[in-house]
C-alpha positions in Angstrom: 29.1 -6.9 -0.3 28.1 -6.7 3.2 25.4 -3.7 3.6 24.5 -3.7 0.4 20.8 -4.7 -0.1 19.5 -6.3 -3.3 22.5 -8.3 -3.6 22.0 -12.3 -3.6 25.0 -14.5 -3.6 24.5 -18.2 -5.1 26.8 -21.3 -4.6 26.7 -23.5 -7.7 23.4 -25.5 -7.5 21.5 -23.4 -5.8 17.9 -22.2 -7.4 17.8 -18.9 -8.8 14.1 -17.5 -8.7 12.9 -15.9 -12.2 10.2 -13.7 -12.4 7.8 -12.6 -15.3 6.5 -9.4 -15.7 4.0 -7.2 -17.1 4.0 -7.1 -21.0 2.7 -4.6 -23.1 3.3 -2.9 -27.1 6.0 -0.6 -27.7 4.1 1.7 -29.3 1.9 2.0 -26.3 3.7 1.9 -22.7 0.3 2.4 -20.5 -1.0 -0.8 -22.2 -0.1 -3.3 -20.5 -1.0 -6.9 -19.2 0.2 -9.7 -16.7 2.2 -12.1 -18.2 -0.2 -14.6 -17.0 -2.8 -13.0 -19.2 -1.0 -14.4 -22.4 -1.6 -17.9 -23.5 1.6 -19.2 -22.1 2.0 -22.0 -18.9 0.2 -20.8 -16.4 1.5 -22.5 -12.5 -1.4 -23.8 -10.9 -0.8 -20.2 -8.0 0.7 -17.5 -9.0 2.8 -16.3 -6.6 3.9 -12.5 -6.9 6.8 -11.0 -5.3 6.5 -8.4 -3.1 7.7 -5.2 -4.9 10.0 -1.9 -4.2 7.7 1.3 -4.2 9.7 2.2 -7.3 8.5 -1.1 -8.7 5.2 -0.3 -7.9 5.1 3.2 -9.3 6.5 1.7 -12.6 3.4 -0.3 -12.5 5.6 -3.8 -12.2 4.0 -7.2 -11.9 6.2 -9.5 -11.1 5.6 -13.1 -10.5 7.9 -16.1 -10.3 8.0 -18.4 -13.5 7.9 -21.2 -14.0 11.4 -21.9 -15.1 13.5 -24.2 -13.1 17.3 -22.7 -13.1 20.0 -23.7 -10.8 23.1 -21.4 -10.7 26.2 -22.7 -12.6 24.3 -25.9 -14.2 24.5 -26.5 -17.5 21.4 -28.2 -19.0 20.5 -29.0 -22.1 17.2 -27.8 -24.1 13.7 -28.2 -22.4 10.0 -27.6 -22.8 8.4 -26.1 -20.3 
């Protein structure tokens, strides 16, 4: 809708961005870690998106993954 800000419109095979966040135990919601802290594929730069003061206050992390998605392509299973 026109005005409305957050909203992203994709046409089919366009890249959609997904981010990773921070990641912590649910018994414990002020420990928490990047994402990139974990032992999982790590890009080369991690680039963080710039984030909402709301975002910020919730202590957010957010950095894009490393995931390649395109919007309304159907792929089959793949190892990152």
């Amino acid at each position: 809708e026109p005005g409305v800000e957050g909203v992203t419109h994709y046409k089919a095979g366009d890249p959609v961005i997904l981010y990773v966040n921070k990641v912590g135990p649910y018994h414990n919601p002020q420990e928490t870690y990047h994402y990139y802290q974990l032992p999982v594929c790590c890009p080369e730069k991690i680039r963080h998106k710039s984030l909402s003061l709301g975002e910020v206050l919730d202590g957010d992390r957010m950095a894009e993954s490393l995931y390649e998605i395109r919007f309304r392509e159907n792929v089959e299973k793949r190892i990152l």
